[in-house]
Jmol script that loads the backbone (N, CA, C; Angstrom):
load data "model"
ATOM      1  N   UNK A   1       0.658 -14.071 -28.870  1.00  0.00           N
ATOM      2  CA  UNK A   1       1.241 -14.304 -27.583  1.00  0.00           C
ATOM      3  C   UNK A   1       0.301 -15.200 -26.765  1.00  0.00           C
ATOM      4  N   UNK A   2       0.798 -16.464 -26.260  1.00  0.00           N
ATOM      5  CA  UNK A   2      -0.156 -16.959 -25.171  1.00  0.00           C
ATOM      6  C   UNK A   2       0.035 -16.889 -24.022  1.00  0.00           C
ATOM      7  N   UNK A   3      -1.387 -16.682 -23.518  1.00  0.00           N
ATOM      8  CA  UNK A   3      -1.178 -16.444 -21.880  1.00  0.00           C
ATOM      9  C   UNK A   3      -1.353 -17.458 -20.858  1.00  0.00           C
ATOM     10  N   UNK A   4      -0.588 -17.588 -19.921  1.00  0.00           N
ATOM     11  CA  UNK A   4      -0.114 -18.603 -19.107  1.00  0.00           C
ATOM     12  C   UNK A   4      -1.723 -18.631 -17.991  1.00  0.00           C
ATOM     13  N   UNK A   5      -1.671 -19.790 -17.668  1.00  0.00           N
ATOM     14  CA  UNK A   5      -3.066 -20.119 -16.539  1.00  0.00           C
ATOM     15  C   UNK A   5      -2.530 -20.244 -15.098  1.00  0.00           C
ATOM     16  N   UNK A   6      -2.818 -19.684 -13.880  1.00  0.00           N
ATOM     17  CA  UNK A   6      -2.502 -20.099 -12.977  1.00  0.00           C
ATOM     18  C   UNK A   6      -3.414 -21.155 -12.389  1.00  0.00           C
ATOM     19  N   UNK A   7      -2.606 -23.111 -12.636  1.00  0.00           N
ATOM     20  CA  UNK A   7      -3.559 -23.813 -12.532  1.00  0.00           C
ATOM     21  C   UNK A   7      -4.250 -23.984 -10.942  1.00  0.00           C
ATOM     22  N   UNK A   8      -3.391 -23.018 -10.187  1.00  0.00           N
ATOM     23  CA  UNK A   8      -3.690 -23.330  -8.479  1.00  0.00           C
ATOM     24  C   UNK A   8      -5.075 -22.276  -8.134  1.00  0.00           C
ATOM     25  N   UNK A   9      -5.160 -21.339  -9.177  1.00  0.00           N
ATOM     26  CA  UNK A   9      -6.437 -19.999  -8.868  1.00  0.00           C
ATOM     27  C   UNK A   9      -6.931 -21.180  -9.900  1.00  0.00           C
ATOM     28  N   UNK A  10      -7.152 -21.141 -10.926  1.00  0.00           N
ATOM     29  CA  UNK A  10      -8.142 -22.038 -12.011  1.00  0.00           C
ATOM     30  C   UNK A  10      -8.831 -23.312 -11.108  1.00  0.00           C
ATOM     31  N   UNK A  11      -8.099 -23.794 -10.473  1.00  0.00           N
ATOM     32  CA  UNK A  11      -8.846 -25.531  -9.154  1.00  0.00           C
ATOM     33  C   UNK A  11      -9.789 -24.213  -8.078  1.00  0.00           C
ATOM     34  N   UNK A  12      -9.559 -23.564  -7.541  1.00  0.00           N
ATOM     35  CA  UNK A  12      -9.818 -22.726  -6.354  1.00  0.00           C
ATOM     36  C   UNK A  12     -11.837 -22.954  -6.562  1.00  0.00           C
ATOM     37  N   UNK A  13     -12.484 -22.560  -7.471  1.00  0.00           N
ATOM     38  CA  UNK A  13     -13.782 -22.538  -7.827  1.00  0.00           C
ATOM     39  C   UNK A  13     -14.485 -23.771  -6.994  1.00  0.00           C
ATOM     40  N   UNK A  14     -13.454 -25.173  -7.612  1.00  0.00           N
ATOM     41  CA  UNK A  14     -13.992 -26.428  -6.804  1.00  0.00           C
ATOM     42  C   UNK A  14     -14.415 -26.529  -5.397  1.00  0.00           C
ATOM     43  N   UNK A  15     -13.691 -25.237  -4.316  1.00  0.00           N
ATOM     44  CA  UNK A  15     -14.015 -25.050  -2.890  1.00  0.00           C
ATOM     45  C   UNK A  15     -15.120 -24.190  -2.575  1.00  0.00           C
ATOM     46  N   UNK A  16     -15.510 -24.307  -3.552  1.00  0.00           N
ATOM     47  CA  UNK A  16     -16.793 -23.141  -3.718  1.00  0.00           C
ATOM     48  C   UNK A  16     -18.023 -24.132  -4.056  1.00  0.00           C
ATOM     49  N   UNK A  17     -19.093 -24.211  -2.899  1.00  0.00           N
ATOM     50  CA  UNK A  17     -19.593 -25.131  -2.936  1.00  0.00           C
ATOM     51  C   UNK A  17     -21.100 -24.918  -3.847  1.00  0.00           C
ATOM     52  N   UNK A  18     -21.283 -23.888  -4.257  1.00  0.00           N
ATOM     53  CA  UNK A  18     -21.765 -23.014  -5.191  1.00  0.00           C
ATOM     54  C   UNK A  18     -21.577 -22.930  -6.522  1.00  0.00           C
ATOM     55  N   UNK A  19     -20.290 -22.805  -6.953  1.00  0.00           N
ATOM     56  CA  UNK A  19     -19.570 -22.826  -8.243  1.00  0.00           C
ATOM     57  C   UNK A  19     -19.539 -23.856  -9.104  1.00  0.00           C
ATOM     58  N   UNK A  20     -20.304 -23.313 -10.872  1.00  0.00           N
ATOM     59  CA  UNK A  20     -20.214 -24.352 -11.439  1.00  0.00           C
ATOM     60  C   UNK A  20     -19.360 -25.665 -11.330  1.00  0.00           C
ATOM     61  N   UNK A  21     -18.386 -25.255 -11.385  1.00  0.00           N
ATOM     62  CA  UNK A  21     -17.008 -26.295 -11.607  1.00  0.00           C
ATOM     63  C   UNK A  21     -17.762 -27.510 -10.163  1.00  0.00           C
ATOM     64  N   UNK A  22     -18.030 -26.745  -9.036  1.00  0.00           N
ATOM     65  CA  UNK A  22     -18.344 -27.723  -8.078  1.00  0.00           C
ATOM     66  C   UNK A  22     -19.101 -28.282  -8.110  1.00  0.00           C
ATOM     67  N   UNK A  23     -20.216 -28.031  -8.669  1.00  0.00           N
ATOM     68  CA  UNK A  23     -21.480 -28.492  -8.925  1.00  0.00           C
ATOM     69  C   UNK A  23     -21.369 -29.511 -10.143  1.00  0.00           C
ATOM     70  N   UNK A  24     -20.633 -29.610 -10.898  1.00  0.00           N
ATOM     71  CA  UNK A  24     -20.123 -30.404 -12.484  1.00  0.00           C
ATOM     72  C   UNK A  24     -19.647 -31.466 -11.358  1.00  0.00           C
ATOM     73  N   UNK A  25     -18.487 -31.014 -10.885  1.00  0.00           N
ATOM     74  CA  UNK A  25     -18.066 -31.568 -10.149  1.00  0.00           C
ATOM     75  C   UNK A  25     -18.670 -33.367  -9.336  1.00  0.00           C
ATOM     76  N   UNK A  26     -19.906 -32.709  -8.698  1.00  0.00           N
ATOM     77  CA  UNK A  26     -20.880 -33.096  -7.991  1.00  0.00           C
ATOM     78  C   UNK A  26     -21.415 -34.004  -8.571  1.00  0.00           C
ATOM     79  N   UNK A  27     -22.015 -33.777  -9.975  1.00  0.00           N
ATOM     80  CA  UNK A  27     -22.590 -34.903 -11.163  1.00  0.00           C
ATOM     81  C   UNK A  27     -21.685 -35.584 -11.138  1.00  0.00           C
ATOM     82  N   UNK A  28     -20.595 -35.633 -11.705  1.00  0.00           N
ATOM     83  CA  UNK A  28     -19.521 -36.514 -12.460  1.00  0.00           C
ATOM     84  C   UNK A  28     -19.839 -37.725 -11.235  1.00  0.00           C
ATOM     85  N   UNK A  29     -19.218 -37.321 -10.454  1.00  0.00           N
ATOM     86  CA  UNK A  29     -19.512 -38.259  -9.177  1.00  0.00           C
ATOM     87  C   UNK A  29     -20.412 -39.391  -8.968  1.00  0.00           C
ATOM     88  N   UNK A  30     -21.663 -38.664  -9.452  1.00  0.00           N
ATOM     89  CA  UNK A  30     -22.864 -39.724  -9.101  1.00  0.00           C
ATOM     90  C   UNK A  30     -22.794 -40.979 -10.108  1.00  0.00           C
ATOM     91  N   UNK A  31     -22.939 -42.034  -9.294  1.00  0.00           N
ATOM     92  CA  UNK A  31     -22.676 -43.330 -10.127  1.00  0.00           C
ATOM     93  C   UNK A  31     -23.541 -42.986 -11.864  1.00  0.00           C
ATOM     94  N   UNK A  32     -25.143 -42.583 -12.090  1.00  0.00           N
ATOM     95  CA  UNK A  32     -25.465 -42.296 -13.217  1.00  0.00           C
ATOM     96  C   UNK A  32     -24.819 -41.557 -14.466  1.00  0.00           C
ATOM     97  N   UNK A  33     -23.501 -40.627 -13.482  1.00  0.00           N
ATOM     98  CA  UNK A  33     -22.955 -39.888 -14.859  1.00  0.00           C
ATOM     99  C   UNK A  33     -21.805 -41.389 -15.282  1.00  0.00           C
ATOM    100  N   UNK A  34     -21.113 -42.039 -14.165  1.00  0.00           N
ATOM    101  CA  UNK A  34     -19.979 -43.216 -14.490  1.00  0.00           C
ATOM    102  C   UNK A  34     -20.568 -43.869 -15.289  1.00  0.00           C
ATOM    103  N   UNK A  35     -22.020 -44.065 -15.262  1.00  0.00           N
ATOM    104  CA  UNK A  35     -22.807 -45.919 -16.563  1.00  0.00           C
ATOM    105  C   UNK A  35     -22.324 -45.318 -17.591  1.00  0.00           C
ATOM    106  N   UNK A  36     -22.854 -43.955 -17.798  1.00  0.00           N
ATOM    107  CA  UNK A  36     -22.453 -43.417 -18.751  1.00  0.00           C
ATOM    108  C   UNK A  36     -21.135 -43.883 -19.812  1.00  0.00           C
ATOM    109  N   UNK A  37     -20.271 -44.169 -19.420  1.00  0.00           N
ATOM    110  CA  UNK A  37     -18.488 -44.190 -19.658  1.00  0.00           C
ATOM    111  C   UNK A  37     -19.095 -45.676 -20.903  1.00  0.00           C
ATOM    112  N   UNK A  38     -19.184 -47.001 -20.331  1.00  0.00           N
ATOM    113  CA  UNK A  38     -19.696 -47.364 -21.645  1.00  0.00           C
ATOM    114  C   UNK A  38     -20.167 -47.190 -22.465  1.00  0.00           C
ATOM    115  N   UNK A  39     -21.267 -46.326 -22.520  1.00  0.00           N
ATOM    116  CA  UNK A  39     -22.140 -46.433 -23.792  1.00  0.00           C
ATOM    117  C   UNK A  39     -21.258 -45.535 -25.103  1.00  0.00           C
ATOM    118  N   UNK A  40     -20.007 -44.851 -24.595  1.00  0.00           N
ATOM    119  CA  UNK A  40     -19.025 -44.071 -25.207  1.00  0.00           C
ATOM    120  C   UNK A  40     -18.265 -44.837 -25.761  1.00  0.00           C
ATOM    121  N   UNK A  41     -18.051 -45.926 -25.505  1.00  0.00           N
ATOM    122  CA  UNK A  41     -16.756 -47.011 -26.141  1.00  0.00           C
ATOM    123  C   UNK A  41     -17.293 -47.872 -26.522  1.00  0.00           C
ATOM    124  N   UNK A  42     -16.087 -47.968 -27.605  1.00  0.00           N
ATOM    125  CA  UNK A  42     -16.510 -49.461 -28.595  1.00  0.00           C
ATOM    126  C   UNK A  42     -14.919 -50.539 -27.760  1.00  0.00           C
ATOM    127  N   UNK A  43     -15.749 -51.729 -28.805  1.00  0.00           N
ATOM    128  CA  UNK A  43     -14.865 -52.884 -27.733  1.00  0.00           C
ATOM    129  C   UNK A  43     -13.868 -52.631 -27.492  1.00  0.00           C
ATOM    130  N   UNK A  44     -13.248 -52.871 -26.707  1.00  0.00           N
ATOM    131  CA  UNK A  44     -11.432 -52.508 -26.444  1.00  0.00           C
ATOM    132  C   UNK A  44     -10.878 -51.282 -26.361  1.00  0.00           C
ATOM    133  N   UNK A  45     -11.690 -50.443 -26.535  1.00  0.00           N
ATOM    134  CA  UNK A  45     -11.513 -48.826 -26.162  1.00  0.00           C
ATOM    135  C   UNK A  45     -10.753 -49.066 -24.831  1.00  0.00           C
ATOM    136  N   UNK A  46      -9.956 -47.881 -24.294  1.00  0.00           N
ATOM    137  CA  UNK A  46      -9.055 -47.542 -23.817  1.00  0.00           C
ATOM    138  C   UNK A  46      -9.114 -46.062 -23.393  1.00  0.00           C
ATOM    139  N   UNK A  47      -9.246 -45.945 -21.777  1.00  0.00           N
ATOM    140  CA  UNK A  47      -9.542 -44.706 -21.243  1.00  0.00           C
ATOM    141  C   UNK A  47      -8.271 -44.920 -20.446  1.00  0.00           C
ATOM    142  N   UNK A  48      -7.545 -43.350 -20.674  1.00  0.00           N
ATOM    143  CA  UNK A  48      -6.763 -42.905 -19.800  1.00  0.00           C
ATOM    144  C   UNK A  48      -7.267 -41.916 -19.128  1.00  0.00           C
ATOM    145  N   UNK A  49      -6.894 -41.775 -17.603  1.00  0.00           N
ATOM    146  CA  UNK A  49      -7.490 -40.851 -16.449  1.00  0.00           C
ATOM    147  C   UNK A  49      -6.140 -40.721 -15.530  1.00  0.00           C
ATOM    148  N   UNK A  50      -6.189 -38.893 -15.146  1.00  0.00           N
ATOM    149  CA  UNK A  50      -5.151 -38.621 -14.178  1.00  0.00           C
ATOM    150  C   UNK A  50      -6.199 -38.010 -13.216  1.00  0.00           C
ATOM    151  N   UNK A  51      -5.695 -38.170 -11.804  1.00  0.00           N
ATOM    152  CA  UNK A  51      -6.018 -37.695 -10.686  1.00  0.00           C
ATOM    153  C   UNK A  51      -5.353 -37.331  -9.782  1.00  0.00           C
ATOM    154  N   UNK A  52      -5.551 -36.359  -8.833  1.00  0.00           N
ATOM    155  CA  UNK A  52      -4.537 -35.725  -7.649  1.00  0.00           C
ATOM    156  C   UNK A  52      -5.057 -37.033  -6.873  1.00  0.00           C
ATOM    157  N   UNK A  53      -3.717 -36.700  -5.700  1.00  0.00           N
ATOM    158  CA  UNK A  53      -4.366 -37.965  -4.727  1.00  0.00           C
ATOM    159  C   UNK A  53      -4.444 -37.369  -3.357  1.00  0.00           C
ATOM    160  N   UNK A  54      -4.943 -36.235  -3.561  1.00  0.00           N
ATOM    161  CA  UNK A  54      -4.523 -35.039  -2.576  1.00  0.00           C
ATOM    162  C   UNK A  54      -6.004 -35.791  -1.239  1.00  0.00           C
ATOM    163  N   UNK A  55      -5.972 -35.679  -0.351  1.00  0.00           N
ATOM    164  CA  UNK A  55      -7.292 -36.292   0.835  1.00  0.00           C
ATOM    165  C   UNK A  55      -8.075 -35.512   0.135  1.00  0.00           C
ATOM    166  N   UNK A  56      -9.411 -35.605   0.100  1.00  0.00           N
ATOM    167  CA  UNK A  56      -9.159 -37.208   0.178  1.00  0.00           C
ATOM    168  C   UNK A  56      -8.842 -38.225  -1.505  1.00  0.00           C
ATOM    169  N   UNK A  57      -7.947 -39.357  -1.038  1.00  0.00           N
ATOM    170  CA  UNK A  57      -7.289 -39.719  -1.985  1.00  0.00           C
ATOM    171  C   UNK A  57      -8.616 -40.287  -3.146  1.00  0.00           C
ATOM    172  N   UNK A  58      -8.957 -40.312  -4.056  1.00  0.00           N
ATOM    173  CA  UNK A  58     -10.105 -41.036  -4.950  1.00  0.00           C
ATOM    174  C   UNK A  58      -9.717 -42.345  -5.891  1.00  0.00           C
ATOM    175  N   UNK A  59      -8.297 -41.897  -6.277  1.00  0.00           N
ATOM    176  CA  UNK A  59      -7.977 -43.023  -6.853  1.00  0.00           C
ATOM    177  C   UNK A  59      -8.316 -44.436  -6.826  1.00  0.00           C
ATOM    178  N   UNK A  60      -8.615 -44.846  -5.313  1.00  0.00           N
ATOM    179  CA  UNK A  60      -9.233 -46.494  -5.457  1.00  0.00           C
ATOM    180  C   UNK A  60     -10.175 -46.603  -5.516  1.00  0.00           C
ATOM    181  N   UNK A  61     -11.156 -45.516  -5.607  1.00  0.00           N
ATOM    182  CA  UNK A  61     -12.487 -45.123  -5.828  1.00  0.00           C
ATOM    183  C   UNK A  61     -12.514 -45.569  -7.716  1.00  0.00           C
ATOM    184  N   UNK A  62     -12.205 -44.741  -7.865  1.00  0.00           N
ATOM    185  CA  UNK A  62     -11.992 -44.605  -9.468  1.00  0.00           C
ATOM    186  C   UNK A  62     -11.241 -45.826 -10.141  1.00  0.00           C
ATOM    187  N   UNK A  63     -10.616 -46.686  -9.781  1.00  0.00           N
ATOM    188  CA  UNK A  63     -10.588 -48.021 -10.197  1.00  0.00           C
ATOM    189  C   UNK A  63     -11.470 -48.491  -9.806  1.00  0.00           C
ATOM    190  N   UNK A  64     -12.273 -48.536  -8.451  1.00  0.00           N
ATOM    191  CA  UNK A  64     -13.095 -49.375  -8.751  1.00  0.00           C
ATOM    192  C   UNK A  64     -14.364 -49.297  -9.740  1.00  0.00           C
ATOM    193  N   UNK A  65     -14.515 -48.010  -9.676  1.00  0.00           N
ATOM    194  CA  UNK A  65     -15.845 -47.423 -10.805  1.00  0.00           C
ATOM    195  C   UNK A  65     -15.819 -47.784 -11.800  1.00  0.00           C
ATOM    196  N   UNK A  66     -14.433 -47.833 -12.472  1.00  0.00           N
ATOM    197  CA  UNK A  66     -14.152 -48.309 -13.807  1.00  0.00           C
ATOM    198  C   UNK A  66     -14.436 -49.902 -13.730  1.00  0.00           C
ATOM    199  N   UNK A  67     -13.775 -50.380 -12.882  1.00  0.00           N
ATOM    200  CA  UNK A  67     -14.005 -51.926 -12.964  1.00  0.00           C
ATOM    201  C   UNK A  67     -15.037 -52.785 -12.909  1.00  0.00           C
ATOM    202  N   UNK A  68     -15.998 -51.765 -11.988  1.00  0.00           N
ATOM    203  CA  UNK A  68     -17.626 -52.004 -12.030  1.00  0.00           C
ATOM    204  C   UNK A  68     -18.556 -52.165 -12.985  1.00  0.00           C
ATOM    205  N   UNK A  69     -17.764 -50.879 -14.411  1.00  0.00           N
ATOM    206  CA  UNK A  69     -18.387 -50.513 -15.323  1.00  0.00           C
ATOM    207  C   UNK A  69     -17.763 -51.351 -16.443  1.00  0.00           C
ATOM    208  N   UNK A  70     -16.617 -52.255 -16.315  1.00  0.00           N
ATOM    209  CA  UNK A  70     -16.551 -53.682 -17.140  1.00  0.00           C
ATOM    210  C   UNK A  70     -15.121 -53.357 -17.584  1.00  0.00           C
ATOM    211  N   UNK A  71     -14.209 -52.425 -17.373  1.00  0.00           N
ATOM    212  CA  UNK A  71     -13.505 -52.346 -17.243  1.00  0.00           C
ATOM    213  C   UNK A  71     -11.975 -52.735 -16.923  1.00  0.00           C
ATOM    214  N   UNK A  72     -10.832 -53.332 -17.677  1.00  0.00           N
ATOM    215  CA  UNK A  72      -9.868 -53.919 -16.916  1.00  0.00           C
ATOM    216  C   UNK A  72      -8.437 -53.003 -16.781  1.00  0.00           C
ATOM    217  N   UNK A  73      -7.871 -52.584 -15.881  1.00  0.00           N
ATOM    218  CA  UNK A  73      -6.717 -51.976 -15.666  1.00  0.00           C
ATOM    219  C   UNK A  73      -5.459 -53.072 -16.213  1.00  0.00           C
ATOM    220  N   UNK A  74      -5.449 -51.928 -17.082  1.00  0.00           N
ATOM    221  CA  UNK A  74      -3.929 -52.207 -17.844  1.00  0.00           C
ATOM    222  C   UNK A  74      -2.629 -51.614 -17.203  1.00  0.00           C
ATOM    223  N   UNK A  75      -2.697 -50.074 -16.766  1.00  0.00           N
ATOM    224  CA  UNK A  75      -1.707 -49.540 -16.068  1.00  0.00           C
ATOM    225  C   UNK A  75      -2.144 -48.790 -14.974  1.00  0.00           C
ATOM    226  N   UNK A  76      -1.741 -48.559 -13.608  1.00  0.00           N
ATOM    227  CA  UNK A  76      -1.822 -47.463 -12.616  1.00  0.00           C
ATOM    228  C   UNK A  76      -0.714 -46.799 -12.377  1.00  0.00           C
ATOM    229  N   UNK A  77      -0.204 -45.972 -12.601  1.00  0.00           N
ATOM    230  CA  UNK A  77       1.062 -45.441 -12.021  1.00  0.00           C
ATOM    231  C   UNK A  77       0.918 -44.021 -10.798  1.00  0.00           C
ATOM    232  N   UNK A  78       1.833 -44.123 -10.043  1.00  0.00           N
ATOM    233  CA  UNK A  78       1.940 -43.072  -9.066  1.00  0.00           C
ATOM    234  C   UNK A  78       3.046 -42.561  -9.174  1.00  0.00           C
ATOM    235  N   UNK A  79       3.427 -42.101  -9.561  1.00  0.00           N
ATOM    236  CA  UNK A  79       4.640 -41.621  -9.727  1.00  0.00           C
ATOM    237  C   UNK A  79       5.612 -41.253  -7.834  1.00  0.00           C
ATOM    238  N   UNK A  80       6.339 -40.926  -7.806  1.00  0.00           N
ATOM    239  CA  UNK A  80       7.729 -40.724  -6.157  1.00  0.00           C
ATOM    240  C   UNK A  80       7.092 -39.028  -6.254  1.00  0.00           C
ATOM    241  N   UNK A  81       7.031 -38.878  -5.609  1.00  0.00           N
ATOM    242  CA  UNK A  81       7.366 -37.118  -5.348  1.00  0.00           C
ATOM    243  C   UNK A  81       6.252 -36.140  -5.641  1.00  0.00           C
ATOM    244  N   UNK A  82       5.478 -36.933  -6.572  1.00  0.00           N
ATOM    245  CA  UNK A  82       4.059 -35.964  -6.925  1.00  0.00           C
ATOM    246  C   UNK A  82       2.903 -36.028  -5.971  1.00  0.00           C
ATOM    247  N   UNK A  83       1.977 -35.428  -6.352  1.00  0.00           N
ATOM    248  CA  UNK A  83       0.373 -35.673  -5.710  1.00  0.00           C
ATOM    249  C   UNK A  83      -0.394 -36.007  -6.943  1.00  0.00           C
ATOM    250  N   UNK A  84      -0.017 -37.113  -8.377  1.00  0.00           N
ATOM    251  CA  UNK A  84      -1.041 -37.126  -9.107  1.00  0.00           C
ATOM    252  C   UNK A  84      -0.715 -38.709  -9.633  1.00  0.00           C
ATOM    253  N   UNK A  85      -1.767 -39.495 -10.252  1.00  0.00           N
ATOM    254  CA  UNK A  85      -2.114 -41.148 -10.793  1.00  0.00           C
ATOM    255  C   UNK A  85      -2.018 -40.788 -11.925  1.00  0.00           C
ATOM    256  N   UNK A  86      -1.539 -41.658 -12.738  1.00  0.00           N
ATOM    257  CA  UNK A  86      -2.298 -41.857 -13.861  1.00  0.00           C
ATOM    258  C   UNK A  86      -2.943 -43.296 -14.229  1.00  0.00           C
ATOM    259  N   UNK A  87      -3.964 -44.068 -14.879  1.00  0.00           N
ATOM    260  CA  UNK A  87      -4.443 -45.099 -15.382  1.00  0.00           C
ATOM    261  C   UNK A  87      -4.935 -45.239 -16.655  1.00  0.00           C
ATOM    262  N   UNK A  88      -4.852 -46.504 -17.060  1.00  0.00           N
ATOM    263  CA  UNK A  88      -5.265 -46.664 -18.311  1.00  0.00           C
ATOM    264  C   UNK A  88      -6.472 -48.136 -17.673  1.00  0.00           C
ATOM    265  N   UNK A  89      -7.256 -47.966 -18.430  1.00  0.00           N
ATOM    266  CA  UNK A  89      -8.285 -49.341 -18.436  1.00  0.00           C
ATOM    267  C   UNK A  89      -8.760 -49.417 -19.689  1.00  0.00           C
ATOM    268  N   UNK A  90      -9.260 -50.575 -19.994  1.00  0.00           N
ATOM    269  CA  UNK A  90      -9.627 -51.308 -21.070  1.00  0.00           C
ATOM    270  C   UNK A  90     -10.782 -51.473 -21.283  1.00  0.00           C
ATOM    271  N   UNK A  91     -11.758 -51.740 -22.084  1.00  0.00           N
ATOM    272  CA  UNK A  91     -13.071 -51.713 -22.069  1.00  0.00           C
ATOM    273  C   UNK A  91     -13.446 -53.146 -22.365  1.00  0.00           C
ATOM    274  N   UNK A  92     -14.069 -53.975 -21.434  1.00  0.00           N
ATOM    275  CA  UNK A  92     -13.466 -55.656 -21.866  1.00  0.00           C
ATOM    276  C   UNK A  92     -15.696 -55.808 -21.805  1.00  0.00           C
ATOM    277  N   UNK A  93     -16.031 -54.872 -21.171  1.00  0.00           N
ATOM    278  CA  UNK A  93     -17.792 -55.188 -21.519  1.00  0.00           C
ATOM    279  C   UNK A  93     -18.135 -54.986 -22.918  1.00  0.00           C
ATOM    280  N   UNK A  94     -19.830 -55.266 -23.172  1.00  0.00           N
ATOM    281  CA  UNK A  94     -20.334 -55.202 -24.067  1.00  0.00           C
ATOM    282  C   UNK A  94     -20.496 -53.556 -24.774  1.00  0.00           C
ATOM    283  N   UNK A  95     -20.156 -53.039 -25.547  1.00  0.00           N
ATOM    284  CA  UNK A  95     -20.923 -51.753 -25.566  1.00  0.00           C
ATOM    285  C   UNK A  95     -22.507 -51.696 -25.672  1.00  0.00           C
ATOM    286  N   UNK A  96     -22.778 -50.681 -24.989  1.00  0.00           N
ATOM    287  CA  UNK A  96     -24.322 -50.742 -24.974  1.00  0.00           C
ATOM    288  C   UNK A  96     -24.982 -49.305 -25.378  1.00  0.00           C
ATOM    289  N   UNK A  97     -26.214 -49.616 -26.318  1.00  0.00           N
ATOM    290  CA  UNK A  97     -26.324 -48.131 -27.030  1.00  0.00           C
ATOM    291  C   UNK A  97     -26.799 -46.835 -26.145  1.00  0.00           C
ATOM    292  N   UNK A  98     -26.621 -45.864 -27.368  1.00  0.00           N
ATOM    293  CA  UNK A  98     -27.194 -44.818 -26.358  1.00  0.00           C
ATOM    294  C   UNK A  98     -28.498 -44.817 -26.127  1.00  0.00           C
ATOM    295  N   UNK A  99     -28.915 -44.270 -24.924  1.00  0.00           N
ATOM    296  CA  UNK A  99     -30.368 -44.273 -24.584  1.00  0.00           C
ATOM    297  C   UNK A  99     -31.221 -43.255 -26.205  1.00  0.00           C
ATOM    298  N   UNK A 100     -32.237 -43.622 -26.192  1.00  0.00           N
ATOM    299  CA  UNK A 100     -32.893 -43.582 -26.685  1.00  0.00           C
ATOM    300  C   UNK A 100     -32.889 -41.598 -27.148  1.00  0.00           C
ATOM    301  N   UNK A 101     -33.190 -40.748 -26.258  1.00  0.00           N
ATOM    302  CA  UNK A 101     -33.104 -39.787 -26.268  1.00  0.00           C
ATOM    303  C   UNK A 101     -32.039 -38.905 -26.724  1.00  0.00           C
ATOM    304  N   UNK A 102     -30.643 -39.810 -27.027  1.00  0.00           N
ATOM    305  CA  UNK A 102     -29.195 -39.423 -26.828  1.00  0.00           C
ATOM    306  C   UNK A 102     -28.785 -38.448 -26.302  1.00  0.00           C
ATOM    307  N   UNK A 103     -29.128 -38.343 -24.800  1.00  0.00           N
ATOM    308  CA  UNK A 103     -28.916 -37.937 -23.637  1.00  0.00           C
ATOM    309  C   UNK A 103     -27.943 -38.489 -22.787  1.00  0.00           C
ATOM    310  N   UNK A 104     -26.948 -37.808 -22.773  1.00  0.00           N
ATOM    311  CA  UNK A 104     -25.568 -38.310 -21.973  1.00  0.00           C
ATOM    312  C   UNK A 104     -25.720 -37.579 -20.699  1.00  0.00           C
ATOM    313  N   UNK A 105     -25.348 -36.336 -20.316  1.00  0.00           N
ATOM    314  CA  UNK A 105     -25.311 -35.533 -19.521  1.00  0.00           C
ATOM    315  C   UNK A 105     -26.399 -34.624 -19.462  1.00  0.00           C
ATOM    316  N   UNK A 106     -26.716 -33.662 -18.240  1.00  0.00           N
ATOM    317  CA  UNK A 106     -27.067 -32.727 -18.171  1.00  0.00           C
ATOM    318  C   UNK A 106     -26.122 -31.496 -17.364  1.00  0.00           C
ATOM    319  N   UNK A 107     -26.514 -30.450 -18.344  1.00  0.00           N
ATOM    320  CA  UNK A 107     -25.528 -29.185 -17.624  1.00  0.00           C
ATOM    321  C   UNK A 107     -26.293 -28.314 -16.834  1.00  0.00           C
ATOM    322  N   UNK A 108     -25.574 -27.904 -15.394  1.00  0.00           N
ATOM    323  CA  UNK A 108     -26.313 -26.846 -14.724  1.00  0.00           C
ATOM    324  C   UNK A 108     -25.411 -25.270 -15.270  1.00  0.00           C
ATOM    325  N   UNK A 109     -26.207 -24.617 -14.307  1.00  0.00           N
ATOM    326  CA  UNK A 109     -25.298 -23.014 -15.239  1.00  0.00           C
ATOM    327  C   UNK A 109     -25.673 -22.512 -14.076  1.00  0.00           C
TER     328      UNK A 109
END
end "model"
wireframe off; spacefill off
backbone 0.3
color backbone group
C-alpha cells in the first residue's frame, strides 16, 4: 500500500528558519552551489527546472543564474491558473572538471 504525502505540511519546514530543508535551502542559493551546475554537464546537456512563483517570484532569478552559468533557454513555460514555471536550458559552455577534491556540495545536519 502507498502512502500519500501531504505536499503543503512536507514545504512547511522551509519557514523554519532553523530547519534543515531551510538551511539546504540557503546553500543552493549561494552563487558557489549554482558554478557548480556546469561542472555536472557534458556539452549540450539539458536541465529541466520547476519553480513556484509564489513572492517572492525567483523565476527571473533562475534564468538568469542559468544564463550566467553558460546556459541557453530553450523553453519557459507558465502555465494560466497555476503558481508554478517550468524551463529547460541548454548547456552551450565549456564543461569544466571537477575540482580537484571532487567536492560538489557540503551537507549541514
Amino acid at each position: 500500500m502507498m502512502s500519500r504525502t501531504d505536499w503543503q505540511a512536507w514545504h512547511e519546514p522551509y519557514a523554519d528558519e532553523n530547519s534543515p530543508l531551510s538551511r539546504r535551502l540557503r546553500l543552493v542559493r549561494r552563487p558557489a552551489s549554482r558554478s557548480a551546475l556546469p561542472r555536472l554537464c557534458a556539452a549540450d546537456a539539458t536541465v529541466i527546472w520547476t519553480r513556484t512563483r509564489r513572492a517572492p517570484d525567483l523565476t527571473p532569478a533562475v534564468r538568469g543564474w542559468l544564463r550566467d552559468a553558460g546556459f541557453v533557454e530553450r523553453a519557459f513555460h507558465v502555465p494560466e491558473g497555476v503558481l508554478f514555471a517550468v524551463g529547460a536550458h541548454q548547456f552551450a559552455g565549456t564543461p569544466q572538471p571537477l575540482a580537484s577534491d571532487g567536492e560538489l556540495f557540503t551537507f549541514l545536519c
